[in-house]
mmCIF file of the N, C-alpha and C atoms, coordinates in Angstrom:
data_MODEL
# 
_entry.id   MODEL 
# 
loop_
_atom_site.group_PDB 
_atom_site.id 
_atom_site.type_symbol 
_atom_site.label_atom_id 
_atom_site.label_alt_id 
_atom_site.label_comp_id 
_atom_site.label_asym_id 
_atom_site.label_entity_id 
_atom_site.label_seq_id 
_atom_site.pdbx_PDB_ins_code 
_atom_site.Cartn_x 
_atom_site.Cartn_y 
_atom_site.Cartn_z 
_atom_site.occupancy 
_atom_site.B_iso_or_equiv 
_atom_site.pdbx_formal_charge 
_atom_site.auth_seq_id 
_atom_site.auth_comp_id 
_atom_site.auth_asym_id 
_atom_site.auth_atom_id 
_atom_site.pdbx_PDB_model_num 
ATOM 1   N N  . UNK A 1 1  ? 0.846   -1.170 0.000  1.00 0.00 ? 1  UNK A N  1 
ATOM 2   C CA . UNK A 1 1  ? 0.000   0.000  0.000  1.00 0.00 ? 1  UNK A CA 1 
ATOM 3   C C  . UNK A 1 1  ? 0.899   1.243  0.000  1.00 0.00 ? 1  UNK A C  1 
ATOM 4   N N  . UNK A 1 2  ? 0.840   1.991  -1.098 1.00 0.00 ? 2  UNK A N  1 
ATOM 5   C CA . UNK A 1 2  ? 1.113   3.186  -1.334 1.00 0.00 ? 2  UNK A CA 1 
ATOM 6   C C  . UNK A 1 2  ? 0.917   4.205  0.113  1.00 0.00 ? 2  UNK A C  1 
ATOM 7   N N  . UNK A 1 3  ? 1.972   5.647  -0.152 1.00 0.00 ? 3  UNK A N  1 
ATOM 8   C CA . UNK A 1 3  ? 1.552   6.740  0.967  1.00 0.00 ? 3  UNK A CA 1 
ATOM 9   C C  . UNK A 1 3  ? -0.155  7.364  0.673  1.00 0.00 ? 3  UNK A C  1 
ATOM 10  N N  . UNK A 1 4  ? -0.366  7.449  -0.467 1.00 0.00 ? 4  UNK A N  1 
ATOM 11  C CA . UNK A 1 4  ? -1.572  8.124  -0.814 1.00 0.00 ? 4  UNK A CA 1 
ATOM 12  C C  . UNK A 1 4  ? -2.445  7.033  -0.485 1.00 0.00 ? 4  UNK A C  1 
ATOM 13  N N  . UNK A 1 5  ? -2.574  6.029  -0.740 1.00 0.00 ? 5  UNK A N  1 
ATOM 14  C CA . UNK A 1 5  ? -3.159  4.807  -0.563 1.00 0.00 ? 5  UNK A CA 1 
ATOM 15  C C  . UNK A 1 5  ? -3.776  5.089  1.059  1.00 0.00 ? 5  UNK A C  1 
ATOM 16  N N  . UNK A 1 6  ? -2.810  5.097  1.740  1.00 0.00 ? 6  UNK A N  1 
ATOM 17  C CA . UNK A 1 6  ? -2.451  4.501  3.347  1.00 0.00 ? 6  UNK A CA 1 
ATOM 18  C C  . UNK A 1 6  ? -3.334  5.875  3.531  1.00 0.00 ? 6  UNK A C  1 
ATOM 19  N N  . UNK A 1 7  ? -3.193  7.287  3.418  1.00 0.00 ? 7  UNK A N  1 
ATOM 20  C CA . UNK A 1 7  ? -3.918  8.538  3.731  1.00 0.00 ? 7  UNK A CA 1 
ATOM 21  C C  . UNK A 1 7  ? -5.277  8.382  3.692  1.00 0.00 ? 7  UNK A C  1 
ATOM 22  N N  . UNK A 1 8  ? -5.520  8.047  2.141  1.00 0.00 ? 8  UNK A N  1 
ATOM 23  C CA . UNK A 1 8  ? -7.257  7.899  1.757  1.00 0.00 ? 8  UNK A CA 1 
ATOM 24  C C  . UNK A 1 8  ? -8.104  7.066  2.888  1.00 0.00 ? 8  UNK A C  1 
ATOM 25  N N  . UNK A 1 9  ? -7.288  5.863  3.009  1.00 0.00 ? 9  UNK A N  1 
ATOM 26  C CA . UNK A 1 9  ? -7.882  4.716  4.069  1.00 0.00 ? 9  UNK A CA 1 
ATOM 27  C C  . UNK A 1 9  ? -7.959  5.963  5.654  1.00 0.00 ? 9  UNK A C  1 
ATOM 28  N N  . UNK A 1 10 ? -6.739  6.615  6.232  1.00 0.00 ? 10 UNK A N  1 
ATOM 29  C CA . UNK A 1 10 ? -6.933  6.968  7.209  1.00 0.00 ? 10 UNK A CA 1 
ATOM 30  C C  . UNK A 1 10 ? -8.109  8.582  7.283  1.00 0.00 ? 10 UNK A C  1 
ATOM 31  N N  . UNK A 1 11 ? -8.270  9.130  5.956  1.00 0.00 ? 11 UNK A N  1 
ATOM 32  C CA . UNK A 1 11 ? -9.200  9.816  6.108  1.00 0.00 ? 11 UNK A CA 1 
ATOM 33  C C  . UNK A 1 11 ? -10.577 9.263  5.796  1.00 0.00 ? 11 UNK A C  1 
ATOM 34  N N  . UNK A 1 12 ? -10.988 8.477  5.203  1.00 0.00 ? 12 UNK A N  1 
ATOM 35  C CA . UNK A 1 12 ? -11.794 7.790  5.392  1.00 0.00 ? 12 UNK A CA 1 
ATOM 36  C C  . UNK A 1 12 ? -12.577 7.524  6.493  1.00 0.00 ? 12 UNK A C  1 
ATOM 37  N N  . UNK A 1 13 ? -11.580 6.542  7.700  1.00 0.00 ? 13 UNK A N  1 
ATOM 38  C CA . UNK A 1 13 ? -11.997 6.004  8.498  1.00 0.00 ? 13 UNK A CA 1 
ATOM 39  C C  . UNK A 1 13 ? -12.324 6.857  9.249  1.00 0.00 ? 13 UNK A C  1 
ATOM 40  N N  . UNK A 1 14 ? -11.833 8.354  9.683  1.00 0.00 ? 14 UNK A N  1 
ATOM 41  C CA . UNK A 1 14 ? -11.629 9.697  10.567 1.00 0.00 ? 14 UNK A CA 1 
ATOM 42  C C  . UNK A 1 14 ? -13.389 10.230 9.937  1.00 0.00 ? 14 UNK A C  1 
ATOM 43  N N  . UNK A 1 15 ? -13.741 10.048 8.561  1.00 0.00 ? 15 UNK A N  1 
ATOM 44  C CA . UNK A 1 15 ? -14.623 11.040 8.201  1.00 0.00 ? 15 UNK A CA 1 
ATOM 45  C C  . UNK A 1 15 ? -16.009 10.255 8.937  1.00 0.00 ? 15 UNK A C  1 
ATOM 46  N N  . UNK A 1 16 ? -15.415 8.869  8.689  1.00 0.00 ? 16 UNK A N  1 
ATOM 47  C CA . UNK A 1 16 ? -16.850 7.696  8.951  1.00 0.00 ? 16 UNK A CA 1 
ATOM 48  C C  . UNK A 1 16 ? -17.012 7.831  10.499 1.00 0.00 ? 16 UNK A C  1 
ATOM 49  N N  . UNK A 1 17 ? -15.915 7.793  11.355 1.00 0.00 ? 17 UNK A N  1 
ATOM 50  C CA . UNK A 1 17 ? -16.327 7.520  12.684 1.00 0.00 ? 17 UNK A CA 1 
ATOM 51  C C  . UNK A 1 17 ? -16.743 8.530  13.413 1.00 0.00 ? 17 UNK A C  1 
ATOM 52  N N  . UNK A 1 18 ? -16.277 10.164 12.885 1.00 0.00 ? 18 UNK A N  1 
ATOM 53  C CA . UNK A 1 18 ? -16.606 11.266 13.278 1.00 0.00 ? 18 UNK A CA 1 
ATOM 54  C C  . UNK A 1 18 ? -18.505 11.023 12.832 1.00 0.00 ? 18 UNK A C  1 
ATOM 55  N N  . UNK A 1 19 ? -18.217 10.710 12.020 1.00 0.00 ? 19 UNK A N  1 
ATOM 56  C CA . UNK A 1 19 ? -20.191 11.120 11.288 1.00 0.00 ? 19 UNK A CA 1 
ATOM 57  C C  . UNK A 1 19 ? -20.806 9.813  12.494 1.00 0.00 ? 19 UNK A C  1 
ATOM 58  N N  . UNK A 1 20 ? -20.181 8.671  12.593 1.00 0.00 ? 20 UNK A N  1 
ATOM 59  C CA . UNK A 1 20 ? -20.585 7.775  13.672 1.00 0.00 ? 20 UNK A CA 1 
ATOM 60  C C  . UNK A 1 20 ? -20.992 8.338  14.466 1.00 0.00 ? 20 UNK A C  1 
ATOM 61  N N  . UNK A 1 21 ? -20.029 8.867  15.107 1.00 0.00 ? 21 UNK A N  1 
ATOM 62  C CA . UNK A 1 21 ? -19.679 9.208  16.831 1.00 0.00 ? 21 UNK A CA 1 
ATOM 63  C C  . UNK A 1 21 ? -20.663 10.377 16.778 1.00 0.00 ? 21 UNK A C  1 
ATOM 64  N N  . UNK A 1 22 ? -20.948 11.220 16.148 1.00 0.00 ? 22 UNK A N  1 
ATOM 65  C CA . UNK A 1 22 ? -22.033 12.712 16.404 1.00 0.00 ? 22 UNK A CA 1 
ATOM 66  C C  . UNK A 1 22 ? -23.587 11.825 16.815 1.00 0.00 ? 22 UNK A C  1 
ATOM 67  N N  . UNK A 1 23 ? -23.591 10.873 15.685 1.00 0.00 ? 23 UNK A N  1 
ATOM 68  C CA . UNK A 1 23 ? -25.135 9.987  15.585 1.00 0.00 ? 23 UNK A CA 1 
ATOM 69  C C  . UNK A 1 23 ? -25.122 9.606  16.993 1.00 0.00 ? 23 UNK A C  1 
ATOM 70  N N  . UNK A 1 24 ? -24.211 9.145  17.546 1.00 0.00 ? 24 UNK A N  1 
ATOM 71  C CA . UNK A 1 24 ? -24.310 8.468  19.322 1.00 0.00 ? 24 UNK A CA 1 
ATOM 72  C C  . UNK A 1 24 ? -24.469 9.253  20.105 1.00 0.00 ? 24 UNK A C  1 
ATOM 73  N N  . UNK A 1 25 ? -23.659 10.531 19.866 1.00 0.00 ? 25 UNK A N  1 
ATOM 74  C CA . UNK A 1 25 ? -23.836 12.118 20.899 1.00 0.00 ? 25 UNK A CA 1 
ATOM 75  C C  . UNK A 1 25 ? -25.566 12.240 20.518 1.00 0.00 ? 25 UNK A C  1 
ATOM 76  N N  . UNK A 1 26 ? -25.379 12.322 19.747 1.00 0.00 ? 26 UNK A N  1 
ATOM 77  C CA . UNK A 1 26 ? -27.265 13.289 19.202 1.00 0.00 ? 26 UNK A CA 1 
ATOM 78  C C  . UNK A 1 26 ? -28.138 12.516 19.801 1.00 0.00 ? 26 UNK A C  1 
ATOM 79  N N  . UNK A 1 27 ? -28.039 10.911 20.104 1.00 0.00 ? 27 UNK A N  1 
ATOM 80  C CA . UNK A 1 27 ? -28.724 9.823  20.754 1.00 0.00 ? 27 UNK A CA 1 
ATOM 81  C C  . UNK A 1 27 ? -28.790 10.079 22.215 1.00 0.00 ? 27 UNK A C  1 
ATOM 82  N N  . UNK A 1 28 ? -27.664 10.172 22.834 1.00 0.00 ? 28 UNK A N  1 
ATOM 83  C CA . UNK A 1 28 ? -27.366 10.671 24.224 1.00 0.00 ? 28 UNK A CA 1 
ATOM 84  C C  . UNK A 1 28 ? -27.638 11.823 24.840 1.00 0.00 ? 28 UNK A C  1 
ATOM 85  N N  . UNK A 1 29 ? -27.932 12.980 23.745 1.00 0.00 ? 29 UNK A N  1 
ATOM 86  C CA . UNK A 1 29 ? -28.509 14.025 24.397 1.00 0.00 ? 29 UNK A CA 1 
ATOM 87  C C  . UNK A 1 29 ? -30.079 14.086 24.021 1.00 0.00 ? 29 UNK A C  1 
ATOM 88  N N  . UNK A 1 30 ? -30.548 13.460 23.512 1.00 0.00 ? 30 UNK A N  1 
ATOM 89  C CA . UNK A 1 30 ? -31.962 12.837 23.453 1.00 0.00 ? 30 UNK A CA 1 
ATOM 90  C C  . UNK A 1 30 ? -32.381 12.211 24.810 1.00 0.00 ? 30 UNK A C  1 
ATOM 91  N N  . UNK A 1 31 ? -31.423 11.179 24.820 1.00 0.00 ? 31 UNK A N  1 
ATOM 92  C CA . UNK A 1 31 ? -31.959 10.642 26.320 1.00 0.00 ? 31 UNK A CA 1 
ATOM 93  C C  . UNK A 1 31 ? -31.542 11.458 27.405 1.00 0.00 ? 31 UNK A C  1 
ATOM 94  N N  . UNK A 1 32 ? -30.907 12.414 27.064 1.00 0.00 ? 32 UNK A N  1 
ATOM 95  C CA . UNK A 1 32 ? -30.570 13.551 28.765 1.00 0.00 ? 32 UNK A CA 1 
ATOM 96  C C  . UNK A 1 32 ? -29.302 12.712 29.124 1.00 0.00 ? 32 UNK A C  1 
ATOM 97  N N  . UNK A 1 33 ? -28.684 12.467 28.526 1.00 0.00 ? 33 UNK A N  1 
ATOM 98  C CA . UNK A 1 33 ? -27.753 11.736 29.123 1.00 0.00 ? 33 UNK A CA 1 
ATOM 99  C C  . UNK A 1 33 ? -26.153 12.605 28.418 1.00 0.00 ? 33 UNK A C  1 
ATOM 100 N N  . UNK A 1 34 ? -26.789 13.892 28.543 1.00 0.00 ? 34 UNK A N  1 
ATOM 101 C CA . UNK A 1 34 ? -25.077 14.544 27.938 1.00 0.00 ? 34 UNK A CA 1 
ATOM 102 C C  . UNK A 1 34 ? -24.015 14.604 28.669 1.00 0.00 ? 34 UNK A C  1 
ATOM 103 N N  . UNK A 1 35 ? -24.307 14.364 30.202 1.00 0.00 ? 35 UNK A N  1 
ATOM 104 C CA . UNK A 1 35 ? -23.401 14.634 30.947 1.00 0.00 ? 35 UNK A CA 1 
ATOM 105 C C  . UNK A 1 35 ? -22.442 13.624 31.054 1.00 0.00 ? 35 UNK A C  1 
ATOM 106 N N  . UNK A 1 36 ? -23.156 12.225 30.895 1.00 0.00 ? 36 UNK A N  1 
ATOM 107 C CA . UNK A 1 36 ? -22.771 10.835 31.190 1.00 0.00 ? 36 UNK A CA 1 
ATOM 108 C C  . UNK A 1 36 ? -20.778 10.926 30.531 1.00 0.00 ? 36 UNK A C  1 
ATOM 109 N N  . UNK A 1 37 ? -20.193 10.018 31.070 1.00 0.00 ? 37 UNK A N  1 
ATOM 110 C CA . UNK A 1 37 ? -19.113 9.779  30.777 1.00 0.00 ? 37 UNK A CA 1 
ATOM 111 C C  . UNK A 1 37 ? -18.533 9.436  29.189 1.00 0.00 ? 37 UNK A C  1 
ATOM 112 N N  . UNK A 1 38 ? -19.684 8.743  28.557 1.00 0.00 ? 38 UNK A N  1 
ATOM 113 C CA . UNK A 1 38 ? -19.186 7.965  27.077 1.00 0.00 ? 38 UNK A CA 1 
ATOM 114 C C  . UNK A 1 38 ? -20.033 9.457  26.145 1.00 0.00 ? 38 UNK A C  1 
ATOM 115 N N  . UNK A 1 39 ? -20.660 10.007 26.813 1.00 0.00 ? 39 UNK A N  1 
ATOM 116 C CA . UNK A 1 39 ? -20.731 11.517 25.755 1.00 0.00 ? 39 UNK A CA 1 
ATOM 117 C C  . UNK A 1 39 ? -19.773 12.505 25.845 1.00 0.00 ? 39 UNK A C  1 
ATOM 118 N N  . UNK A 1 40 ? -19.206 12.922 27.437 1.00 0.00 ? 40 UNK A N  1 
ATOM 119 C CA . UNK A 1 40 ? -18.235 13.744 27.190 1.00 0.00 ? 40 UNK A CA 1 
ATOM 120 C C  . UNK A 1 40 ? -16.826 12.538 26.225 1.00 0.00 ? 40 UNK A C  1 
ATOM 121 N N  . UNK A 1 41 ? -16.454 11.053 26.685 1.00 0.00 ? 41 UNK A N  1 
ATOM 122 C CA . UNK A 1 41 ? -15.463 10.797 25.637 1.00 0.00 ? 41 UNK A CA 1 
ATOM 123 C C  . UNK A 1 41 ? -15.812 11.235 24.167 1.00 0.00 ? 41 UNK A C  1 
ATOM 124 N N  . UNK A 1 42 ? -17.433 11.065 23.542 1.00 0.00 ? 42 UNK A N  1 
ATOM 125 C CA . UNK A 1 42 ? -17.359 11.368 22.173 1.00 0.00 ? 42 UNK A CA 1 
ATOM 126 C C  . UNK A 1 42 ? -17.317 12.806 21.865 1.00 0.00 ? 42 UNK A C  1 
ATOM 127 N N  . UNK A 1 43 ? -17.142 13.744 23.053 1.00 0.00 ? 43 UNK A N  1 
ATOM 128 C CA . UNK A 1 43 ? -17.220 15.176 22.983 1.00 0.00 ? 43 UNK A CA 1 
ATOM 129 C C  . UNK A 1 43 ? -15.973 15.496 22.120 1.00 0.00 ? 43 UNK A C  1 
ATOM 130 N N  . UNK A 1 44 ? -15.034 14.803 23.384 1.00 0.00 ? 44 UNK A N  1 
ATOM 131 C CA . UNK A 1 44 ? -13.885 14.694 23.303 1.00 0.00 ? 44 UNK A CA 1 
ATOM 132 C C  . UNK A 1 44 ? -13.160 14.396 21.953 1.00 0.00 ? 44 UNK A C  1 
ATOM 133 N N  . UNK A 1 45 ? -13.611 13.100 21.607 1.00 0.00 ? 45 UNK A N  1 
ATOM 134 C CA . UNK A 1 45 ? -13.419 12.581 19.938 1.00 0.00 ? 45 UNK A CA 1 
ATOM 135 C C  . UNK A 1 45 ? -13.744 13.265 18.773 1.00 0.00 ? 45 UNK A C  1 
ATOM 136 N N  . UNK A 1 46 ? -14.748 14.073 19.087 1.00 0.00 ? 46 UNK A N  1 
ATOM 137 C CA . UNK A 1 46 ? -15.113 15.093 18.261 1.00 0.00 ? 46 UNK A CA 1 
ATOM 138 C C  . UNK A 1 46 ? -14.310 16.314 18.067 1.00 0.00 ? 46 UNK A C  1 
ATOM 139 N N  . UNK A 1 47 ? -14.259 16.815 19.025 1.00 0.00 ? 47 UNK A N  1 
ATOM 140 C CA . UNK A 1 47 ? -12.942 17.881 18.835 1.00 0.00 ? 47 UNK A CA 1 
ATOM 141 C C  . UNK A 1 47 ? -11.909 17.119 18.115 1.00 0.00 ? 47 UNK A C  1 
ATOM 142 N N  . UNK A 1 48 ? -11.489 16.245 18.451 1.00 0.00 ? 48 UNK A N  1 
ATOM 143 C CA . UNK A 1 48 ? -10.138 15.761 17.913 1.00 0.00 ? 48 UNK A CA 1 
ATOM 144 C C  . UNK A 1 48 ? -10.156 15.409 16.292 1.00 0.00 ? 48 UNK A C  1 
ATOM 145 N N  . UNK A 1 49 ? -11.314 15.086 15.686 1.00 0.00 ? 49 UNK A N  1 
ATOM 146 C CA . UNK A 1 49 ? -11.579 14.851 14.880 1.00 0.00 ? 49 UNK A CA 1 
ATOM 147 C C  . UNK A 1 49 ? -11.921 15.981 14.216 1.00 0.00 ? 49 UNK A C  1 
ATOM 148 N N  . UNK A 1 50 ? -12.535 16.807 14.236 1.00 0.00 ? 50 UNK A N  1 
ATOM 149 C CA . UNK A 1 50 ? -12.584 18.243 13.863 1.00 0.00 ? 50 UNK A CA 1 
ATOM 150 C C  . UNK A 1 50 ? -11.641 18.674 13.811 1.00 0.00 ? 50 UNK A C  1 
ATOM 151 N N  . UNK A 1 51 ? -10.949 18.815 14.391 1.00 0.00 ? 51 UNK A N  1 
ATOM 152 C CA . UNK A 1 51 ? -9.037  19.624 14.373 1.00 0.00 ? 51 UNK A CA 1 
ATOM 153 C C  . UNK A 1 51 ? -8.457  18.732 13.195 1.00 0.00 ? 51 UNK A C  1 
ATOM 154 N N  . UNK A 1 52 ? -8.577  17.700 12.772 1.00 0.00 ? 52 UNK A N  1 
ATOM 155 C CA . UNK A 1 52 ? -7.754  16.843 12.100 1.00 0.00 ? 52 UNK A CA 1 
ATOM 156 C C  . UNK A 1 52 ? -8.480  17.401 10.411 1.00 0.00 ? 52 UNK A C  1 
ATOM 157 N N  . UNK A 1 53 ? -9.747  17.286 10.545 1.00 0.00 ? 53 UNK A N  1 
ATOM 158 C CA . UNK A 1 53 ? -10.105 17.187 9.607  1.00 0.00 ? 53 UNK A CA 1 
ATOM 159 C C  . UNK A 1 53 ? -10.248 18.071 8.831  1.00 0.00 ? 53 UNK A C  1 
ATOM 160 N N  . UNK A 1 54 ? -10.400 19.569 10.078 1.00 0.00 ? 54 UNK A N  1 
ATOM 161 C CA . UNK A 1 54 ? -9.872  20.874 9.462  1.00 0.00 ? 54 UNK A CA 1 
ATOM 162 C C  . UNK A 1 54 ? -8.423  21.139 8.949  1.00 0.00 ? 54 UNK A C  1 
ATOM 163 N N  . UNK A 1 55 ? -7.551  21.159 9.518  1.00 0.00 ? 55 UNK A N  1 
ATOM 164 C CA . UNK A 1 55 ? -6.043  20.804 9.264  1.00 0.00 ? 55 UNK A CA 1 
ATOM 165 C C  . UNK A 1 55 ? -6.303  20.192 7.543  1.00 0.00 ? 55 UNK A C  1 
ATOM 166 N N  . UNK A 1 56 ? -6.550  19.302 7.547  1.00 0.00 ? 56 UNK A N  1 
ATOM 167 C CA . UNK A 1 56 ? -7.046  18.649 5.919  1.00 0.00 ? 56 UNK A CA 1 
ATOM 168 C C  . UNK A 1 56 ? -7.364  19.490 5.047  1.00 0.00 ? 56 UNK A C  1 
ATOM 169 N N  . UNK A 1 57 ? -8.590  20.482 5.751  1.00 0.00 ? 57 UNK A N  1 
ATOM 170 C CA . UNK A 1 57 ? -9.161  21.436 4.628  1.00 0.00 ? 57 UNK A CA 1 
ATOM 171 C C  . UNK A 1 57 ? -8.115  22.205 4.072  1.00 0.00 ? 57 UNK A C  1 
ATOM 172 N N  . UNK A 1 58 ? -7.471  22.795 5.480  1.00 0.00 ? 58 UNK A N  1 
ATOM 173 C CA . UNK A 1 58 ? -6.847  24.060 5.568  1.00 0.00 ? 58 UNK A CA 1 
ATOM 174 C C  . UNK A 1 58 ? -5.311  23.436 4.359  1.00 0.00 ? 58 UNK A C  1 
ATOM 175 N N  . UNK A 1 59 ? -4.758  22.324 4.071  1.00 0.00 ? 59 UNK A N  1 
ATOM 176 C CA . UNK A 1 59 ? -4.276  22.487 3.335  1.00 0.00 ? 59 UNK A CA 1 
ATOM 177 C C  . UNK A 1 59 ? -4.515  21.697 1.797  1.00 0.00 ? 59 UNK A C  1 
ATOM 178 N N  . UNK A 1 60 ? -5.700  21.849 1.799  1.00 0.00 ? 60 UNK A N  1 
ATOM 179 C CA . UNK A 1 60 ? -6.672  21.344 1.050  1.00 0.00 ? 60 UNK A CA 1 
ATOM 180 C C  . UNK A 1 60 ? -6.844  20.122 0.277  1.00 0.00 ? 60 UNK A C  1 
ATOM 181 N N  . UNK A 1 61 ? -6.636  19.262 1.278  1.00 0.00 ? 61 UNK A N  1 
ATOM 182 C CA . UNK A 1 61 ? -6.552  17.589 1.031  1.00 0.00 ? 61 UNK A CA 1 
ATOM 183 C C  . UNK A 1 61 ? -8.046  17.202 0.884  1.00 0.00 ? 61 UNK A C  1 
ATOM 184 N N  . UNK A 1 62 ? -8.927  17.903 1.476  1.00 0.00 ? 62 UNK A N  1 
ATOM 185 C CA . UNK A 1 62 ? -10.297 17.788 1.458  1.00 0.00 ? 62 UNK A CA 1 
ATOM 186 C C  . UNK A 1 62 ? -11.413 18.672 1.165  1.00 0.00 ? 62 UNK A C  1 
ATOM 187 N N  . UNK A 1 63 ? -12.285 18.299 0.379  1.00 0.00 ? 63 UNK A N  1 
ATOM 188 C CA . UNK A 1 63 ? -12.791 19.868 0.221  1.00 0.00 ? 63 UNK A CA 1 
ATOM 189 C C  . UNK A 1 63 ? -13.921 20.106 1.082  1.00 0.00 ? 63 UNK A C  1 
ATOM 190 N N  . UNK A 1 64 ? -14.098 21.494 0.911  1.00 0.00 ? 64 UNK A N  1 
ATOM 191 C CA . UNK A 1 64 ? -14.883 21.528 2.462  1.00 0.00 ? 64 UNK A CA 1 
ATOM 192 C C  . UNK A 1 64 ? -16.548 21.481 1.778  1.00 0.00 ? 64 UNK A C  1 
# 
């Protein structure tokens, strides 16, 4: 597997689990449960994933 190869796969997986992980937050604050521990981790994941994925835009690996 190629470098470009190996990237596509890791933005990929970053774009899928971010769009995952919001669907589970949006679930959890439905049930009132934002405070709970596994929403602030996907809070958490979310930022991180946002920073990454902006970084991407910003040198325009991805379009926005």
């Amino acid at each position: 597997m190629d470098r470009l190869t190996k990237f596509e796969a890791m933005l990929n997986e970053i774009m899928t689990t971010a769009a995952k992980e919001k669907q589970q937050m949006d679930a959890l604050k439905l049930a009132g449960k934002e405070k709970s521990a596994t929403c602030r981790q996907l809070m958490a994941n979310r930022l991180m994933y946002t920073r990454m994925i902006g970084l991407y835009k910003h040198y325009g690996l991805v379009e926005e």
